[in-house]
MDTraj code that builds the backbone (N, CA, C; nanometers):
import mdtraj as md
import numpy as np

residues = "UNK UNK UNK UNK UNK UNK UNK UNK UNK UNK UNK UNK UNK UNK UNK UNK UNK UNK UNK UNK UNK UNK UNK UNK UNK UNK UNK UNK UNK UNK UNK UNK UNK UNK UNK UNK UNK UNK UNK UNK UNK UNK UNK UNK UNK UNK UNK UNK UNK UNK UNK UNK UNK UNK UNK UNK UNK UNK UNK UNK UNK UNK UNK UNK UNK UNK UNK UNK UNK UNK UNK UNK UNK UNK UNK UNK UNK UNK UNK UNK UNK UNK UNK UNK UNK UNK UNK UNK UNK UNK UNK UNK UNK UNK UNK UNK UNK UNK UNK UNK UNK UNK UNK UNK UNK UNK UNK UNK UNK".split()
xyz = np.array([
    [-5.3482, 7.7704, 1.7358],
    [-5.4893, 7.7378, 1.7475],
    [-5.5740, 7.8599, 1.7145],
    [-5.6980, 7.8252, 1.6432],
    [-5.7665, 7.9393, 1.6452],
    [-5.8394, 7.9968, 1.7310],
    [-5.9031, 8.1163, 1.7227],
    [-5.9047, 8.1898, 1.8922],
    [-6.0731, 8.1991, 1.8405],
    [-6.1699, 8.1584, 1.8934],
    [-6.2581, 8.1907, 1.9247],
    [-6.3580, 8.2642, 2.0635],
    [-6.4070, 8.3342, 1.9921],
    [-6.5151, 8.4186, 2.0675],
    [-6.6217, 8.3463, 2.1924],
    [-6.6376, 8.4055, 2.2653],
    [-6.7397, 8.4022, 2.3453],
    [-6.9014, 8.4022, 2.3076],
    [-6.9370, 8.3415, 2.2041],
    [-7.0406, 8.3959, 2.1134],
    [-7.1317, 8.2947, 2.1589],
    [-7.2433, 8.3242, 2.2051],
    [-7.3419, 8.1914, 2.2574],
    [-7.4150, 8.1111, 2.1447],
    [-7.3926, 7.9782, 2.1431],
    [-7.4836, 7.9502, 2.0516],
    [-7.6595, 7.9950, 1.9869],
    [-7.6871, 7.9818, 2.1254],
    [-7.8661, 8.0671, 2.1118],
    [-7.8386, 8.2328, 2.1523],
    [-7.9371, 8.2730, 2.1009],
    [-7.9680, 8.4032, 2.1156],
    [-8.0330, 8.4054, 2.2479],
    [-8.0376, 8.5125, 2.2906],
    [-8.0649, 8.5433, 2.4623],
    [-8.2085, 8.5289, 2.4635],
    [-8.2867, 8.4575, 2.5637],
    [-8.4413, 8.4334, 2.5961],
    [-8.4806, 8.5502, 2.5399],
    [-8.4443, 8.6595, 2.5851],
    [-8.5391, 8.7700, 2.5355],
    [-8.5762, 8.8086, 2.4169],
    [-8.4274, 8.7739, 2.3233],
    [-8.4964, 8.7574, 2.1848],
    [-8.5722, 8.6616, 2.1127],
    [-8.5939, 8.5680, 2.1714],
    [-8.6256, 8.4094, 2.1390],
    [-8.8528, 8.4460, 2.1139],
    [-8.8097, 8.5113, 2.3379],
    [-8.9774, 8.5158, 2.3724],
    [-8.9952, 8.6798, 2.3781],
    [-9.1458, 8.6643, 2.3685],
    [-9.1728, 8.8296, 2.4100],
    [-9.2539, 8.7878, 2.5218],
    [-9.1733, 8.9130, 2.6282],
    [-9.2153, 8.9189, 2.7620],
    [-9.3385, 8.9501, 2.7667],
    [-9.4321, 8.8976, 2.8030],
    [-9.5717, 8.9131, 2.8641],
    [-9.6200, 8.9680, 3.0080],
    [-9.7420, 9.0439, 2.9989],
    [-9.6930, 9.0912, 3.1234],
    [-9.8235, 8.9695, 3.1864],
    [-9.8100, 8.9374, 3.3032],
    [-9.8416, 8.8177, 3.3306],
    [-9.9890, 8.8712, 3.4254],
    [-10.0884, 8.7917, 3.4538],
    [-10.2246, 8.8003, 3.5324],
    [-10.2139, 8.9174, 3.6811],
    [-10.1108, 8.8696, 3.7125],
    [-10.0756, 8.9603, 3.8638],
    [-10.0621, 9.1307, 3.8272],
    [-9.9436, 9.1047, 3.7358],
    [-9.9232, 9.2465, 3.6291],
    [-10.0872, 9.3281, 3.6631],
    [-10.1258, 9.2599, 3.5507],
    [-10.2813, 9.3399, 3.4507],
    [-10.3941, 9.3402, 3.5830],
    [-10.3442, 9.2696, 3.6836],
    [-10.4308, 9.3360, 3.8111],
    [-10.3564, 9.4638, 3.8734],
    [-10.2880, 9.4363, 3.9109],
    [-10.2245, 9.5416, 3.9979],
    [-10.2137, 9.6367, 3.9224],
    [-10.1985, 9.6706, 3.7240],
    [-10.2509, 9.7959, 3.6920],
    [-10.3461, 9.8573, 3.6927],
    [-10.4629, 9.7952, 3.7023],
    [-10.6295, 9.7852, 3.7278],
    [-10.6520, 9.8503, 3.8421],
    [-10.5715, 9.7873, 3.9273],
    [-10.6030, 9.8499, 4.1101],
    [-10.5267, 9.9805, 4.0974],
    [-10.4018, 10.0005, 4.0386],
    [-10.3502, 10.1169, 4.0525],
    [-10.4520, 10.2222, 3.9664],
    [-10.5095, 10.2048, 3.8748],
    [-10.5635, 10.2629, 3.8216],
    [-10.6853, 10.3014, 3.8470],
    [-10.7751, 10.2110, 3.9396],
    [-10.8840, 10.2079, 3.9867],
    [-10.8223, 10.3327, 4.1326],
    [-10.7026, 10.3364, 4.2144],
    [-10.7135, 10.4058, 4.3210],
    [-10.6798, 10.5296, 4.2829],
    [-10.6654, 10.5373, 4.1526],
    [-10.5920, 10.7185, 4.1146],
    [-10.6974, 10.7326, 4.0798],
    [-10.8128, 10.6820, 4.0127],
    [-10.9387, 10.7470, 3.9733],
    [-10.9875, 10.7853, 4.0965],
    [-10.9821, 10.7121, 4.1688],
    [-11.0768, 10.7128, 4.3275],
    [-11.0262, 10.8417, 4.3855],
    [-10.8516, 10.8544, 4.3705],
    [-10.8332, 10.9840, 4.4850],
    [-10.8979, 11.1003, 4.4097],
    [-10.8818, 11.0714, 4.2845],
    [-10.8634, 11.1993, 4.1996],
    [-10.9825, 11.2484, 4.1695],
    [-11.0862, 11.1266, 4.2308],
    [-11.2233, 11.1417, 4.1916],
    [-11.2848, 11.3104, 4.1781],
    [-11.3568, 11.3894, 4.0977],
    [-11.4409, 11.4890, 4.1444],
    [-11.5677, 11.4854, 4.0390],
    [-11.6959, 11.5967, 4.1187],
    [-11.7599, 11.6094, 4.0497],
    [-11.8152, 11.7657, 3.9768],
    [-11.8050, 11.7647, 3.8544],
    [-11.8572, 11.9088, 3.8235],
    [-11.9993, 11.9057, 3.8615],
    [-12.0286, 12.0390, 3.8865],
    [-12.1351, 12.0782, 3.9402],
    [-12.1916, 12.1050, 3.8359],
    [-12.1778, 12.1163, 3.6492],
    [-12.2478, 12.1752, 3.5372],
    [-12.2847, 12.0022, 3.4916],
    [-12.2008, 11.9427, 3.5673],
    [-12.2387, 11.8083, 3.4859],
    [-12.3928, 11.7134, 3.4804],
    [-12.4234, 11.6409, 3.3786],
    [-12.5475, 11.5623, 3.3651],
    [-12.5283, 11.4441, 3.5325],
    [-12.4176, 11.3986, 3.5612],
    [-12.4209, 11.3180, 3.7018],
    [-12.4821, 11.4158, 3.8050],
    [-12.4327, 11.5246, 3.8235],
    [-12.4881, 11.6050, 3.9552],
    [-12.6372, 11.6341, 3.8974],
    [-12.6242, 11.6825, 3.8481],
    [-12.8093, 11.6684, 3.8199],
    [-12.8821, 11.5690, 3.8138],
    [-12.8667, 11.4815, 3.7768],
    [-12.9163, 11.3514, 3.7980],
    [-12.9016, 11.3195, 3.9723],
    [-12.7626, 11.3278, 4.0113],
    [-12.7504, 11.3176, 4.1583],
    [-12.8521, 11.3804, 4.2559],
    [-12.8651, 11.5354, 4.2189],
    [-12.9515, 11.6259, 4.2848],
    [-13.0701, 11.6013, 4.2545],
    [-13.1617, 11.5257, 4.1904],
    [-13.2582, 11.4758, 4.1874],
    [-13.2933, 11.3440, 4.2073],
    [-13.1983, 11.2846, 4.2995],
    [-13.2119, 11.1710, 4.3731],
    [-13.2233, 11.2108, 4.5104],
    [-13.1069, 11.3166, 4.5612],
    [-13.0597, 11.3271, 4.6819],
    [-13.2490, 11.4618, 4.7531],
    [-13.2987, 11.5190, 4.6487],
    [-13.4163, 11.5958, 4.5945],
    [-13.5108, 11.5306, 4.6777],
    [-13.5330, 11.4049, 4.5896],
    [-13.6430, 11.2662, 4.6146],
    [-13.6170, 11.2058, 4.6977],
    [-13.5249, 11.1832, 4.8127],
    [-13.4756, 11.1609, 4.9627],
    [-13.5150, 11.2751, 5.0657],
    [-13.5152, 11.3614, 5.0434],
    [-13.5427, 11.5130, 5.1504],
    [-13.7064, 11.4756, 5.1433],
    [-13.7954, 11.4942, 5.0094],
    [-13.9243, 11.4880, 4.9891],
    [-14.0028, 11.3648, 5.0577],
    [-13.9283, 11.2550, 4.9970],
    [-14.0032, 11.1114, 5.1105],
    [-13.9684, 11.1612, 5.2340],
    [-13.8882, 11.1956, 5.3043],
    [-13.8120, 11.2362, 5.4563],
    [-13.9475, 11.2774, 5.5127],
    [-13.9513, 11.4296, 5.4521],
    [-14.0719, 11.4837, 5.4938],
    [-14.1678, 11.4779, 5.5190],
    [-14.2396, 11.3804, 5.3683],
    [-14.4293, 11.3391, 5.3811],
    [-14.3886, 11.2340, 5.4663],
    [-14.2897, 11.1270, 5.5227],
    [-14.2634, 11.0229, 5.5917],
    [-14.2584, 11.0719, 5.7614],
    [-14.2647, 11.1850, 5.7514],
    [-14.2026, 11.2080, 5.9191],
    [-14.3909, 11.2305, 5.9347],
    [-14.4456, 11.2994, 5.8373],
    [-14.5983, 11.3220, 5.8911],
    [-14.6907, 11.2153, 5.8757],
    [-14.6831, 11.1885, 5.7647],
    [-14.7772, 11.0255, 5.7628],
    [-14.7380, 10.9388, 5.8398],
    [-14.5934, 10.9020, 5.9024],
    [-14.5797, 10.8181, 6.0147],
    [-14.6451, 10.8242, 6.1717],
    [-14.6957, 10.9182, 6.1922],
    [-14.7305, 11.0063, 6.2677],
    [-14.8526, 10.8969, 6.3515],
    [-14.9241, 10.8780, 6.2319],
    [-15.0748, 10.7205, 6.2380],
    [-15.0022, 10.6153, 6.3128],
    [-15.0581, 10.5792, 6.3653],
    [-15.0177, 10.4428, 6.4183],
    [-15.0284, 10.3111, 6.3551],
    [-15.1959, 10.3676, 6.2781],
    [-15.2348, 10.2820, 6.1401],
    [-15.1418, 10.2149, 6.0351],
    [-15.1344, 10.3455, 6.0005],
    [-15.0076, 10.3397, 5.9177],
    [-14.8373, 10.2931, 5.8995],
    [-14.8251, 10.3170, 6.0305],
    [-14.7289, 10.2643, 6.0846],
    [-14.6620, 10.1375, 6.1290],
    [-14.7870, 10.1061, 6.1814],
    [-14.7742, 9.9171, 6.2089],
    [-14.8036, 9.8845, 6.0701],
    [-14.8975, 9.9151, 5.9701],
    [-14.9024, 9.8597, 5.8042],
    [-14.7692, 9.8223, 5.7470],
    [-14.7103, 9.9774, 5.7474],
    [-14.5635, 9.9846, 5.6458],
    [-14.5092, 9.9976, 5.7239],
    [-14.4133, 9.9071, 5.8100],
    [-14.3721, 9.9590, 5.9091],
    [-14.2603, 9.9296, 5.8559],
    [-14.2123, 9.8249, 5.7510],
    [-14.0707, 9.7572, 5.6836],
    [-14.0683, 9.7869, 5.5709],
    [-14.1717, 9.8741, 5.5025],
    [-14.1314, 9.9538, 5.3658],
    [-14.0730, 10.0624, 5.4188],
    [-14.1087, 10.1711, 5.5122],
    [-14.0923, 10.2589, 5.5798],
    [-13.8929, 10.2264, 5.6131],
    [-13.8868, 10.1097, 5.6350],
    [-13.7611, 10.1152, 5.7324],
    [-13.6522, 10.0748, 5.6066],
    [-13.7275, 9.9912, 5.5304],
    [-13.5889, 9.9857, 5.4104],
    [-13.5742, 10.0725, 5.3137],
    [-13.6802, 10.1942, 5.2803],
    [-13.6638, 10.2718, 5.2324],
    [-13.5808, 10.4525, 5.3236],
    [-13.6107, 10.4303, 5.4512],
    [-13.5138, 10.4977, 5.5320],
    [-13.3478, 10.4420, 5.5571],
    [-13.3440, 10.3134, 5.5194],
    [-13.1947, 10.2608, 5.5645],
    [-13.1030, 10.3150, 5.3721],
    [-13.2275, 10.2875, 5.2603],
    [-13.1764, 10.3485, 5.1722],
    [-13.1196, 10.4452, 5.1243],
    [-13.2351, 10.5371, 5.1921],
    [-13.2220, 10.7133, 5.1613],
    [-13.1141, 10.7549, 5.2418],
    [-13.1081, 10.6860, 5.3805],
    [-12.9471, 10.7018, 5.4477],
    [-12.8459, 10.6652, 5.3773],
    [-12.8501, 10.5695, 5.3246],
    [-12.6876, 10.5250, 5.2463],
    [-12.6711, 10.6391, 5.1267],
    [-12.7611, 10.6828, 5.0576],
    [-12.7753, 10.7718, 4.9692],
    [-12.7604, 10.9072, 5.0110],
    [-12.7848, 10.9784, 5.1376],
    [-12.7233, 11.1294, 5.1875],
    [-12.5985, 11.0524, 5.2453],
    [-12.5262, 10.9030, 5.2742],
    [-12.3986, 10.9406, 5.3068],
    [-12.3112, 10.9200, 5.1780],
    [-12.3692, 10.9026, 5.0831],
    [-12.2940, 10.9162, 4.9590],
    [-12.2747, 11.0811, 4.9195],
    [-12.3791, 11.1090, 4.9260],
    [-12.4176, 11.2535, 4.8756],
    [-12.2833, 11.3790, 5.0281],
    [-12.2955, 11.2988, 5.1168],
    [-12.1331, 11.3774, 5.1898],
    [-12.0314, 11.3902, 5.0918],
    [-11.9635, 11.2107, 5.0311],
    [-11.8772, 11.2103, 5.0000],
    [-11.8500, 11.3033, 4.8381],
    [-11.9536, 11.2794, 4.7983],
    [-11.9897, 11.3408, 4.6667],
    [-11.9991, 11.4942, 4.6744],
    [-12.0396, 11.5787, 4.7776],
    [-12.0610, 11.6867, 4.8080],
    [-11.8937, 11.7511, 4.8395],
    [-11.8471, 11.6703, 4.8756],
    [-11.6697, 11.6828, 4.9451],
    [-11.6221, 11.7160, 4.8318],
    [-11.6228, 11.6454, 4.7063],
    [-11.5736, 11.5944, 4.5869],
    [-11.5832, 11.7001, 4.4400],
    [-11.7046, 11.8409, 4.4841],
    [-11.7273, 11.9062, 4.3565],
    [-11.6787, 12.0052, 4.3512],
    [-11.6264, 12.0415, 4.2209],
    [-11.5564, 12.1241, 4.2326],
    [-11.6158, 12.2302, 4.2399],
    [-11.5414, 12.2993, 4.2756],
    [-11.6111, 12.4867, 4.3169],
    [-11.5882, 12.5639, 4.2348],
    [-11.6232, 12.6234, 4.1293],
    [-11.5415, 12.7681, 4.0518],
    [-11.5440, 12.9045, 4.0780],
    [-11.4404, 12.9727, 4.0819],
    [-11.4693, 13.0912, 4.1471],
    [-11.5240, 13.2197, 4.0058],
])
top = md.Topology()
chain = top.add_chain()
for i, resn in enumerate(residues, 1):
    res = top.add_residue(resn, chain, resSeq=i)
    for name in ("N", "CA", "C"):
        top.add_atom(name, md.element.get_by_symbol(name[0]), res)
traj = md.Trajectory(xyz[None], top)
């Protein structure tokens, strides 16, 4: 009898299909990629962001100030009393950015 091989009729799936990398894949590289930017995050201090930054975080100290004295009226106070407060809940979220951002630049010696 003749001796034949073990030889599969079809060729193996893998040569048939090309592996795709599937929806779950192309997230979870996204997230991995999104958390190495995040740790790795920093900011130069020569850069156009920090300057731009420092003249936000600038224009938060300045309202602070004329805001602590013009609040002072009572007038004034009962008027704007909820421009006053959402523009203070702002300028807060914005110096606690300016922590994390401040943590984040690099120093050169």
């Amino acid at each position: 009898p003749p001796q034949t091989d073990n030889v599969p009729i079809l060729s193996t799936p893998e040569e048939i299909f090309e592996i795709e990398t599937t929806g779950f894949e192309i997230i979870k590289a996204k997230f991995l990629e999104w958390t190495r930017r995040l740790i790795y995050f920093y900011v130069s201090p020569g850069g156009h962001f920090y300057y731009y930054w420092t003249c936000i975080v600038s224009f938060g100290l300045l309202y602070n100030m004329m805001a602590m004295v013009i609040f002072i009226f009572d007038d004034v106070y009962i008027g704007y009393f909820y421009h006053w407060l959402y523009l203070n809940i702002f300028f807060d979220c914005i110096f606690l950015l300016d922590i994390l951002i401040q943590s984040r630049t690099s120093k050169f010696n």
